[in-house]
Structures are given as structure tokens and as C-alpha cells.
N, CA and C atoms as an extended XYZ file, in Angstrom:
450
Properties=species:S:1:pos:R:3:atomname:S:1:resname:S:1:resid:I:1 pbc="F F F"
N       -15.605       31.053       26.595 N   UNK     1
C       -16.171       29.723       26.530 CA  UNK     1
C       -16.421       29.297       25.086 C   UNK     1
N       -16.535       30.510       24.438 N   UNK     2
C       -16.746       30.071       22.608 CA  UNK     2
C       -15.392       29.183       22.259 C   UNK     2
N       -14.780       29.756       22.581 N   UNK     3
C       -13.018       29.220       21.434 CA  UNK     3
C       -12.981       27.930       22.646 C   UNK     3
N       -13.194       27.242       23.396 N   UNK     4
C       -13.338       26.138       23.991 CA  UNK     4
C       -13.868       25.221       23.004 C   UNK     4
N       -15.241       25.227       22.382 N   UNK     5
C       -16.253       24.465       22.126 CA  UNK     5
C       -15.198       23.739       20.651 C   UNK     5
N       -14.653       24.612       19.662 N   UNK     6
C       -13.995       24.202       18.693 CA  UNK     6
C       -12.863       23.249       19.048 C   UNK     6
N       -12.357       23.319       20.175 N   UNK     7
C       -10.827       22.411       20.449 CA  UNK     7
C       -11.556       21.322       21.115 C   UNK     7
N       -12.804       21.389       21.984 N   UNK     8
C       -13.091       19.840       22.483 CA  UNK     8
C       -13.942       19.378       21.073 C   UNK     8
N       -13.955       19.545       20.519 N   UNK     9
C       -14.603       19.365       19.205 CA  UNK     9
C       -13.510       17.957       18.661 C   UNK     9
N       -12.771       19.482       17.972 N   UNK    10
C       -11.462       18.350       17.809 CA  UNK    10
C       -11.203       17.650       18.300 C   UNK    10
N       -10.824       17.244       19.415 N   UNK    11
C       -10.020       16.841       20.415 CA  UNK    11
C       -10.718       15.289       20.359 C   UNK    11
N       -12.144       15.834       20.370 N   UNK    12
C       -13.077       14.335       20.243 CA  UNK    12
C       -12.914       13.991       18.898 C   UNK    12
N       -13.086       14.319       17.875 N   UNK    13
C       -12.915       13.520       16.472 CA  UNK    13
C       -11.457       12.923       16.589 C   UNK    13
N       -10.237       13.335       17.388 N   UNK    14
C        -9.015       12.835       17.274 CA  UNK    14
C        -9.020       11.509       17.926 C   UNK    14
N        -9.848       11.672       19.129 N   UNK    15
C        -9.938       10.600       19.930 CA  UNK    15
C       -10.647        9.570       19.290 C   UNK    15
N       -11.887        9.941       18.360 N   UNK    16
C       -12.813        9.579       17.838 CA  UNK    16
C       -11.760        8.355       16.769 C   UNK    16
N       -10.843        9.268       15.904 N   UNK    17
C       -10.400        8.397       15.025 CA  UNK    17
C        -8.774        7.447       15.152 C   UNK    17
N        -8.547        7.625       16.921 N   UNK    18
C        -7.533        6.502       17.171 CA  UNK    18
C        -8.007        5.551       17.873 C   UNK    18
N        -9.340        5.781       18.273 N   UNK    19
C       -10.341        4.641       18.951 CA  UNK    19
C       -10.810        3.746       18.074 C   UNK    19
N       -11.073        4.330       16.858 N   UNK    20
C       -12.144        3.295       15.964 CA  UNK    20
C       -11.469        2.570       15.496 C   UNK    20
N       -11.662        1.352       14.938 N   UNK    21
C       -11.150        0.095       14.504 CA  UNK    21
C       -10.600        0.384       13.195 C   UNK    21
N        -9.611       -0.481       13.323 N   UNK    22
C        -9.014       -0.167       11.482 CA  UNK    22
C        -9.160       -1.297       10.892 C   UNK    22
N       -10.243       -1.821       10.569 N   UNK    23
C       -10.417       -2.891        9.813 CA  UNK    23
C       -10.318       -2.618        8.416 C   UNK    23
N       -10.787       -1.570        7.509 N   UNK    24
C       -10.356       -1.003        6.658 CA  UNK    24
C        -9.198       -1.372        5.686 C   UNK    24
N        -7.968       -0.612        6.522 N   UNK    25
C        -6.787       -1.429        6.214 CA  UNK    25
C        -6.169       -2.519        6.859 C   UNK    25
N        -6.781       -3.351        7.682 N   UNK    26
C        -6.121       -4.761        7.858 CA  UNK    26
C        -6.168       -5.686        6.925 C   UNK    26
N        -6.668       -5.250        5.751 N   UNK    27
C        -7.182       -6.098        4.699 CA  UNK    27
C        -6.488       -5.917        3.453 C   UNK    27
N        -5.590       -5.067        3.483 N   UNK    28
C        -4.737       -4.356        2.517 CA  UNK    28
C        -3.607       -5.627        1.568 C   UNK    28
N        -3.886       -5.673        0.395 N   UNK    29
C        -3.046       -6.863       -0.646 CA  UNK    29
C        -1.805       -6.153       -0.616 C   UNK    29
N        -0.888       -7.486       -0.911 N   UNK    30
C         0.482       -7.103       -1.209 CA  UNK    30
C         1.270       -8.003       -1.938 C   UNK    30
N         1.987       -7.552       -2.403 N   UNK    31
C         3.208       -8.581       -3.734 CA  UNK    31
C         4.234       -8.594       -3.590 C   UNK    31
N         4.938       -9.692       -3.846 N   UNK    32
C         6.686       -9.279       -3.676 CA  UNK    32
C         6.854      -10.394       -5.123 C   UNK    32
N         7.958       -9.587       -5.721 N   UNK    33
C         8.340       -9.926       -6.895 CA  UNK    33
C         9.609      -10.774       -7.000 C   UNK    33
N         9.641      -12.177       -7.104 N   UNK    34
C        11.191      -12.289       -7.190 CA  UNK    34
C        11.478      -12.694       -8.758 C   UNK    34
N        12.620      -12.140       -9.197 N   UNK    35
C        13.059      -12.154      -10.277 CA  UNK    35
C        14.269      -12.685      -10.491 C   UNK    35
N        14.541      -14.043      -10.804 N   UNK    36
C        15.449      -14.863      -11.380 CA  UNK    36
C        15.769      -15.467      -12.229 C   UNK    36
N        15.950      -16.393      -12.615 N   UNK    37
C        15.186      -17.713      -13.751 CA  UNK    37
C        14.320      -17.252      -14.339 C   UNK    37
N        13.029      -17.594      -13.322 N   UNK    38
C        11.954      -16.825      -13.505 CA  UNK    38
C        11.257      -15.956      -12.794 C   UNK    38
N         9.677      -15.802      -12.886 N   UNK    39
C         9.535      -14.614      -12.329 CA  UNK    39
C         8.447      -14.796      -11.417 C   UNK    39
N         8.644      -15.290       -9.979 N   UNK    40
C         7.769      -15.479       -9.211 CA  UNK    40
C         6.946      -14.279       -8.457 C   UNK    40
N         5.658      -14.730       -8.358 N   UNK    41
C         4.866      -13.479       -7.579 CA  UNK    41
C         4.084      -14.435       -6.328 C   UNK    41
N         4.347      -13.346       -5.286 N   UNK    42
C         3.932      -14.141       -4.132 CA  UNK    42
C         2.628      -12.821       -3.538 C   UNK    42
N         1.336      -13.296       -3.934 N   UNK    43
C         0.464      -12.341       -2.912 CA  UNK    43
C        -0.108      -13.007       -1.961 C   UNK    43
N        -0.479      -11.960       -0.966 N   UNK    44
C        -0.630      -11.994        0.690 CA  UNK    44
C        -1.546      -10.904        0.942 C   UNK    44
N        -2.224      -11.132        1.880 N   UNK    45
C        -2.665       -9.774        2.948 CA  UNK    45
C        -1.756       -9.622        4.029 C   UNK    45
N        -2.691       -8.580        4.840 N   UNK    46
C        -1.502       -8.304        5.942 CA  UNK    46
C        -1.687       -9.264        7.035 C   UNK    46
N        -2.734       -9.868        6.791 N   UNK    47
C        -2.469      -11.060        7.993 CA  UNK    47
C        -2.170      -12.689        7.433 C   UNK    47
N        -1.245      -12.130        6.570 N   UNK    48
C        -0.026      -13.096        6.052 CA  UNK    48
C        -1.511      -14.529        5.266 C   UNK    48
N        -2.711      -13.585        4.832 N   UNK    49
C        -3.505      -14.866        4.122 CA  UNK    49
C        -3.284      -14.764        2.652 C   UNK    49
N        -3.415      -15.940        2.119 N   UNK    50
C        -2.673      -16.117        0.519 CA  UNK    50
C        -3.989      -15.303       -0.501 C   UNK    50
N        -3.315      -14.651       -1.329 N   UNK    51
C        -4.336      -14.164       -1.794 CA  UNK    51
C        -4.688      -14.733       -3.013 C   UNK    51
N        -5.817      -16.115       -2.790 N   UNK    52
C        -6.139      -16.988       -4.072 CA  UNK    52
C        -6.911      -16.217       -5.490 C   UNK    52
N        -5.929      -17.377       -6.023 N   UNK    53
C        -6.992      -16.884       -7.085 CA  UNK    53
C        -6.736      -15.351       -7.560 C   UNK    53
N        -6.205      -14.748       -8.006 N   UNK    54
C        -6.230      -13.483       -7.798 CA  UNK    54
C        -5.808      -12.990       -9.341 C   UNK    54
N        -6.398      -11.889      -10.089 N   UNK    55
C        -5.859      -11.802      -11.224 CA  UNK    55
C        -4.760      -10.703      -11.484 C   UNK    55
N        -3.641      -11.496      -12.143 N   UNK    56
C        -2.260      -10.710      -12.411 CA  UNK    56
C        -2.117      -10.315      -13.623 C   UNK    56
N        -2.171       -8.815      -14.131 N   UNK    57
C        -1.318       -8.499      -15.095 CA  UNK    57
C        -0.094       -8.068      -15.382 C   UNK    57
N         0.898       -8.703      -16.241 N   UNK    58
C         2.093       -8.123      -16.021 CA  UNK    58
C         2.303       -6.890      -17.441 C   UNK    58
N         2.549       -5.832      -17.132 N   UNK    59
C         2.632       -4.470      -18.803 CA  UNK    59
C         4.412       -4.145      -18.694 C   UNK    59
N         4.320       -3.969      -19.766 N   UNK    60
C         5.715       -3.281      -19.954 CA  UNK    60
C         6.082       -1.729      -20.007 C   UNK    60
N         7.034       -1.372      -20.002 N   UNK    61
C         7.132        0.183      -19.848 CA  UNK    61
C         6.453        1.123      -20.390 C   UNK    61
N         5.902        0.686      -21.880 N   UNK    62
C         4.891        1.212      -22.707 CA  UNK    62
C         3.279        1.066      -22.469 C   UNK    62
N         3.439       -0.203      -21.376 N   UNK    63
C         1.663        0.081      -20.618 CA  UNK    63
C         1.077       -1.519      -21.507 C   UNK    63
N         1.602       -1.801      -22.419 N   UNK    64
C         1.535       -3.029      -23.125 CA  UNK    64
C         1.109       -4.626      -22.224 C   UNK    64
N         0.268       -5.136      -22.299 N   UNK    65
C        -0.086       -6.102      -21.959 CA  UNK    65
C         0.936       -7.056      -22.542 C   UNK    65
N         1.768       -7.580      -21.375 N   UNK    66
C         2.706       -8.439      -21.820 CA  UNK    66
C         2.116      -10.088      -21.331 C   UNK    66
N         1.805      -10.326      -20.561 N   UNK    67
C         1.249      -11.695      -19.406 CA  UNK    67
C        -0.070      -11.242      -19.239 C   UNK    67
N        -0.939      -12.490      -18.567 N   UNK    68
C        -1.818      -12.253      -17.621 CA  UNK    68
C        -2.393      -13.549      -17.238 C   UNK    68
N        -2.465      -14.125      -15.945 N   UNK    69
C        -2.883      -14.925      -15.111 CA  UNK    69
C        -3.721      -15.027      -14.006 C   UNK    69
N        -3.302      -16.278      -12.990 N   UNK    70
C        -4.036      -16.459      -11.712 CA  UNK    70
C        -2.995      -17.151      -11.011 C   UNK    70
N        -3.241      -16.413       -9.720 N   UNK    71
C        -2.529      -17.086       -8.640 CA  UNK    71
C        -2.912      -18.676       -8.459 C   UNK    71
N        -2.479      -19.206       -7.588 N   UNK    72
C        -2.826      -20.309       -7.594 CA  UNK    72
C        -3.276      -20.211       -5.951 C   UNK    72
N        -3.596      -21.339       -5.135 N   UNK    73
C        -4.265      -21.328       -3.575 CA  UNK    73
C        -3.534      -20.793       -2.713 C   UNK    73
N        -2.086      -20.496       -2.649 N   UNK    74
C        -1.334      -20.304       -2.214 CA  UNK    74
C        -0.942      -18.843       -2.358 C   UNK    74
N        -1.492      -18.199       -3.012 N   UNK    75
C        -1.218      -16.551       -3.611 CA  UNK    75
C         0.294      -16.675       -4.596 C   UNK    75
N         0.359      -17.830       -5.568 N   UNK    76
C         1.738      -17.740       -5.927 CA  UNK    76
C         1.489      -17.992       -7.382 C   UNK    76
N         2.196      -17.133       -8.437 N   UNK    77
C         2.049      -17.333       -9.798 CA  UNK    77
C         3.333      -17.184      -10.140 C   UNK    77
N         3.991      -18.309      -10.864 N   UNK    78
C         5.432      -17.862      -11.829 CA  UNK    78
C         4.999      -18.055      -13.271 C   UNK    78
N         6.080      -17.258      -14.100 N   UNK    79
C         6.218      -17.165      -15.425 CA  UNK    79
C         7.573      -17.059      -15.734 C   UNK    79
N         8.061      -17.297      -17.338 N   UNK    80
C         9.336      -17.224      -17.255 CA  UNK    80
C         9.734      -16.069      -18.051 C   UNK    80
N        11.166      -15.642      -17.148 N   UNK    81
C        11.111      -14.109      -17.335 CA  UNK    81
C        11.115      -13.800      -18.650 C   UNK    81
N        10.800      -12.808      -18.985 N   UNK    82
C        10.484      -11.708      -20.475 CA  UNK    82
C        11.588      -11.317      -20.852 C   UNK    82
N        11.846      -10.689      -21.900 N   UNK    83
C        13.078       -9.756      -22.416 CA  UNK    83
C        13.817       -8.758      -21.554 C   UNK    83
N        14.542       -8.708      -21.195 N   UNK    84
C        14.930       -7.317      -20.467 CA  UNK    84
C        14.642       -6.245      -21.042 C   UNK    84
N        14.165       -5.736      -19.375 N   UNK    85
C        13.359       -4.354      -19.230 CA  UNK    85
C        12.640       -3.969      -18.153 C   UNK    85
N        12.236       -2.889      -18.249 N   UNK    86
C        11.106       -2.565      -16.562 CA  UNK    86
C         9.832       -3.263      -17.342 C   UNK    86
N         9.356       -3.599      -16.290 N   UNK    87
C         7.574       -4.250      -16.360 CA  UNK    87
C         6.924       -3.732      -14.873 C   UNK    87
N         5.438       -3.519      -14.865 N   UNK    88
C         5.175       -3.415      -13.517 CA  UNK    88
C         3.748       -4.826      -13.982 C   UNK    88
N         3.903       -5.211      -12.351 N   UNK    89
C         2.827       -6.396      -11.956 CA  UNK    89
C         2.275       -5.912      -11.338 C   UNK    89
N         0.377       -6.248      -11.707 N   UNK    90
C        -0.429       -5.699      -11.171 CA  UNK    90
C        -1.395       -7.101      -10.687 C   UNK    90
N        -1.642       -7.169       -9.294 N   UNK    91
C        -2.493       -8.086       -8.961 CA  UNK    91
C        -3.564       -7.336       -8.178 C   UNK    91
N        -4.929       -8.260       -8.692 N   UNK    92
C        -6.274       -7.681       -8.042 CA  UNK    92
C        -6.730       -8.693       -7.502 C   UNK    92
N        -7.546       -8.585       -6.064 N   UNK    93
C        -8.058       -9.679       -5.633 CA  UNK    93
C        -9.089       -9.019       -4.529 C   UNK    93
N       -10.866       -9.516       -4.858 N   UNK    94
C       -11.793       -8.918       -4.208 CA  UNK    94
C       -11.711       -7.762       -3.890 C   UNK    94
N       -11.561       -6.686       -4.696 N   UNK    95
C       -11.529       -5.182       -4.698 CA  UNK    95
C       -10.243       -4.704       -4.375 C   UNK    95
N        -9.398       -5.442       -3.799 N   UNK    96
C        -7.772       -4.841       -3.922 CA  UNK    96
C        -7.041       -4.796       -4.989 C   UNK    96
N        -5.769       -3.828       -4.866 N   UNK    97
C        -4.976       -4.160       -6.196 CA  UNK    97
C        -3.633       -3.597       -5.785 C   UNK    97
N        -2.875       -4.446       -5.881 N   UNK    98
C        -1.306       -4.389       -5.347 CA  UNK    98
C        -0.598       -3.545       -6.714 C   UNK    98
N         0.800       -2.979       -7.313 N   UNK    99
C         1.325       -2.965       -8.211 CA  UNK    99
C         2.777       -2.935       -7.751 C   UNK    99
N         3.882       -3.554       -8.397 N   UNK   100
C         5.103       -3.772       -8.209 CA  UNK   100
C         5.214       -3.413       -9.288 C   UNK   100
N         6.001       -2.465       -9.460 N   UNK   101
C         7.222       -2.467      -10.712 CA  UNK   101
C         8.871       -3.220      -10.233 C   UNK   101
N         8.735       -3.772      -11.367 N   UNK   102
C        10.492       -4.637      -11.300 CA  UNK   102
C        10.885       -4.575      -12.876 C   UNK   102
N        12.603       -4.950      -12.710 N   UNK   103
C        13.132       -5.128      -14.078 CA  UNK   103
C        13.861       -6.404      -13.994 C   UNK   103
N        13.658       -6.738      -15.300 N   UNK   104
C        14.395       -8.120      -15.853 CA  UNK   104
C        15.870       -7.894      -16.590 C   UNK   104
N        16.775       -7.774      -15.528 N   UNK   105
C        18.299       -7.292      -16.200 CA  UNK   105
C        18.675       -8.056      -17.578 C   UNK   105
N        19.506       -7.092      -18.464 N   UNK   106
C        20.359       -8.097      -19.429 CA  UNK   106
C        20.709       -9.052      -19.394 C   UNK   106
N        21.853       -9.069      -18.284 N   UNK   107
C        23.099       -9.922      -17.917 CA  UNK   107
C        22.281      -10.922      -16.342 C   UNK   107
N        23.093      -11.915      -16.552 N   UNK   108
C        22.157      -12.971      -15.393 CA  UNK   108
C        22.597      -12.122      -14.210 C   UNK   108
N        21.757      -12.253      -13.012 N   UNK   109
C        22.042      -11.592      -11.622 CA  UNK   109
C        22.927      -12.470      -10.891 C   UNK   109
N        23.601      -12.440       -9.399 N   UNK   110
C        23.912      -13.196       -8.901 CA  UNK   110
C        23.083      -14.222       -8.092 C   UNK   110
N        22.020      -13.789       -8.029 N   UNK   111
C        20.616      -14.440       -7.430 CA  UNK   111
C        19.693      -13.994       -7.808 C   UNK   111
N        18.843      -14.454       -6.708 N   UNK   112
C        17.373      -13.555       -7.382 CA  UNK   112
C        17.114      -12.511       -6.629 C   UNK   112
N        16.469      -11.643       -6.787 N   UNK   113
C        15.882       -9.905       -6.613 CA  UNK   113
C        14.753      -10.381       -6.138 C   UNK   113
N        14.269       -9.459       -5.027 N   UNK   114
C        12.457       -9.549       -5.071 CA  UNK   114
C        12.464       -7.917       -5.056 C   UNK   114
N        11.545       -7.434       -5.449 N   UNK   115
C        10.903       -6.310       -5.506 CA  UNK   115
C         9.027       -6.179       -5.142 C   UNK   115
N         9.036       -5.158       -4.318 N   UNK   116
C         8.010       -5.142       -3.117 CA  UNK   116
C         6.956       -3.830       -3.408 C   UNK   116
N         6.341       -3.584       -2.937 N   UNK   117
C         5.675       -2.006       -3.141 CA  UNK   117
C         5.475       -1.792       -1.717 C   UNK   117
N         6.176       -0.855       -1.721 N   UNK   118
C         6.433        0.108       -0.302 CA  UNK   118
C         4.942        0.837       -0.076 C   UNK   118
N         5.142        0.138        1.482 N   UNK   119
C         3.494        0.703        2.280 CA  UNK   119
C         3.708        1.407        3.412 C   UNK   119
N         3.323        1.956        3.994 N   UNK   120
C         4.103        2.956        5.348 CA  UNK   120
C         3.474        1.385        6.252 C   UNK   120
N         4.028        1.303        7.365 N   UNK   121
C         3.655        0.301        8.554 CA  UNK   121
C         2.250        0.494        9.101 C   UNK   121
N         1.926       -0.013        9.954 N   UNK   122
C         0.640        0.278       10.344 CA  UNK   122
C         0.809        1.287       11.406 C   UNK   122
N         2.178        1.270       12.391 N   UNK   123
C         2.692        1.964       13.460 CA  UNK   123
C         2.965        3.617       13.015 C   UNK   123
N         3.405        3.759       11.890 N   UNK   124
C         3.834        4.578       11.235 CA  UNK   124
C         2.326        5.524       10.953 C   UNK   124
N         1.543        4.695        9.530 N   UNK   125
C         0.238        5.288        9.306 CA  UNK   125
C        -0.167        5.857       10.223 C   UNK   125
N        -0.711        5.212       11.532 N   UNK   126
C        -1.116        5.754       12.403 CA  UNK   126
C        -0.557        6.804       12.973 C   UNK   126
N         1.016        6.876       13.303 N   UNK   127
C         1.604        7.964       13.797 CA  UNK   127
C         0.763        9.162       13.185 C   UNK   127
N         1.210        9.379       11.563 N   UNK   128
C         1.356       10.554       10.445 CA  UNK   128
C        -0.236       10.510       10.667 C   UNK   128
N        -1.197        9.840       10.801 N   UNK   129
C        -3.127       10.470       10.718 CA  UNK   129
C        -3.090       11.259       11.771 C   UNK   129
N        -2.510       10.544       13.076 N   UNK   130
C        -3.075       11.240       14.554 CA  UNK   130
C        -2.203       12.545       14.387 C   UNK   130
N        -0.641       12.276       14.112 N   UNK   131
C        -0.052       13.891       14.035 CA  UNK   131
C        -1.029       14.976       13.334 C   UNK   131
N        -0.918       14.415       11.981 N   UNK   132
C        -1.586       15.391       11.546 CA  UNK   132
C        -3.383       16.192       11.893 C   UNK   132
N        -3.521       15.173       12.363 N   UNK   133
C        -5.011       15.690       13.070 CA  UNK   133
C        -4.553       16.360       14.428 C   UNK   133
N        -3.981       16.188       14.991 N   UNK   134
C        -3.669       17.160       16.236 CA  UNK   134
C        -2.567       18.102       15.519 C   UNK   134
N        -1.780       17.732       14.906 N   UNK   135
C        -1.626       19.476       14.659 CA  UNK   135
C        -2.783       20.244       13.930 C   UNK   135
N        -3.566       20.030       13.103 N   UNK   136
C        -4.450       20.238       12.534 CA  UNK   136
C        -5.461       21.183       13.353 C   UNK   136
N        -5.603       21.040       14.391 N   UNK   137
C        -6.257       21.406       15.943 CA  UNK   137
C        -5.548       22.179       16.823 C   UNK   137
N        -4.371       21.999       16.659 N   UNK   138
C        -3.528       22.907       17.467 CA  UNK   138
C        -3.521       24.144       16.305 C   UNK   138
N        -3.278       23.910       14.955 N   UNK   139
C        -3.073       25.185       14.379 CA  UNK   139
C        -4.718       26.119       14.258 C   UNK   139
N        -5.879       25.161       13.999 N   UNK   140
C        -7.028       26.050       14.386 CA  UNK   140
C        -7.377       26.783       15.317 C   UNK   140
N        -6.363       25.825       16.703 N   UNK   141
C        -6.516       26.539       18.069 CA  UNK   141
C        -6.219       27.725       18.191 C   UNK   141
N        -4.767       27.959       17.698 N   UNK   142
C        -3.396       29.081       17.881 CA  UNK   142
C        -4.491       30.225       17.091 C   UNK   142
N        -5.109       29.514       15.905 N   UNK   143
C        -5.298       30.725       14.909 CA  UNK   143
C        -6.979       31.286       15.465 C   UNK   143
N        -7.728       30.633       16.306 N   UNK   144
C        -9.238       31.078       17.509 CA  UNK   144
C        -8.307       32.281       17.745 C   UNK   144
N        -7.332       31.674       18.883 N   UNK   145
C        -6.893       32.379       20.025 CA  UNK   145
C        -6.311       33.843       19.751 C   UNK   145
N        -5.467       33.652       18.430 N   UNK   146
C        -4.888       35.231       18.099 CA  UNK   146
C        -5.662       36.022       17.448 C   UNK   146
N        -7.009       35.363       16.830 N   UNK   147
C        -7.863       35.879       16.658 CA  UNK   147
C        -8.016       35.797       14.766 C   UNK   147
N        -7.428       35.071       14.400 N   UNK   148
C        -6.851       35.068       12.842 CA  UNK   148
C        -8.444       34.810       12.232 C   UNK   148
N        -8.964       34.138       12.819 N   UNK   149
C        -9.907       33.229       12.376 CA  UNK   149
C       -11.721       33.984       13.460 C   UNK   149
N       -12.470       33.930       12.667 N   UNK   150
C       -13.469       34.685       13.679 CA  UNK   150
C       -14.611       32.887       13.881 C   UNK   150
């Protein structure tokens, strides 16, 4: 009945943490970079609200303060593009902070580029927490049971 008490243990914090609300990250900022002409930045949350107002720095490969602005009501700031090179854009807004790195090619593009900062999905996140917490539980279990663990 001992090596029981540890797996409903678990079992409840697992349940515990696909029950509770994820408000947390529903609130999560994001940027997409398009780079043409010039150099538009479009921020958002995840429930597609504009993220006003918001302050953008743009640095260059050396970390160099190249730009720095504000979105406008719409979560949208352009500038016109810089010298070619990598730059990363950093936007903050009420305790968030997005970063895109993009580059401004030599030679003109055939259009414009956007460049994004890769976030796992929300479907996904969730997958990889709950896996890993139940395996997490299964391997404490295995290791009660064979006795690895006193």
C-alpha cells in the first residue's frame, strides 16, 4: 500500500496540471518581421490583439543599438531597411518580450520575407508538459517497484 501512495500522488499533480487554466500563456507576444523596401514589424498576442504601443529595439550582430521605437495602435512599426546584415528585433509590451532575428540581403529580394520566432503550439506545449510529467511518474513508479529507489 506504500508504493501506491507515491503514483496517486502523481497521478493527481498530472491531473492537477492539465486541469488548471493556462492563462499564463494565452497572453504570450509575438512578431513577424517583413523585410522588403522596408522593414515592417507586426506585434500581436495570441488572441490575435495588437500589441499597442509597445517598445521596439532593433541591434545588429554586434548587439549595437541600431533603431528604437513604438508600435503604433495597431501593433505595427516600419522603418527603412538598414545596411545589409543580420539584426535581431526586440519588442516589449507590459512585461512581454518577443525577439526576431532577420537579415537585410545585399541584392534586392524577389519580394518580401517575413521572419517569425518560432513558439511550439499550444497543442504541442501541452502534449511535451503532460508527456513528460507522466513519464516522469511512470519512471518513479518502475524505479518504487524494482526497488531502485527506497
Amino acid at each position: 500500500m506504500r508504493a501506491f501512495r507515491p503514483l496517486v500522488l502523481a497521478t493527481a499533480v498530472a491531473a492537477g496540471v492539465l486541469l488548471a487554466p493556462g492563462r499564463a500563456a494565452a497572453h504570450a507576444l509575438h512578431a513577424d518581421v517583413t523585410v522588403g523596401a522596408e522593414i515592417k514589424l507586426l506585434a500581436y498576442y495570441d488572441e490575435d490583439a495588437p500589441a499597442e504601443f509597445a517598445e521596439v529595439v532593433v541591434t545588429d550582430s554586434d548587439g549595437t543599438v541600431v533603431l528604437r521605437g513604438k508600435t503604433d495602435e495597431k501593433g505595427v512599426w516600419s522603418f527603412p531597411a538598414p545596411k545589409p546584415g543580420a539584426y535581431t528585433l526586440a519588442v516589449k509590451s507590459v512585461g512581454h518580450t518577443a525577439k526576431v532575428p532577420f537579415e537585410v540581403p545585399g541584392a534586392p529580394a524577389d519580394g518580401p520575407v517575413t521572419y517569425t520566432e518560432w513558439r511550439p503550439s499550444k497543442p504541442l506545449g501541452l502534449a511535451l508538459g503532460a508527456g513528460g510529467l507522466l513519464g516522469l511518474s511512470a519512471l518513479y513508479w518502475l524505479a518504487r517497484r524494482k526497488r531502485w529507489v527506497e
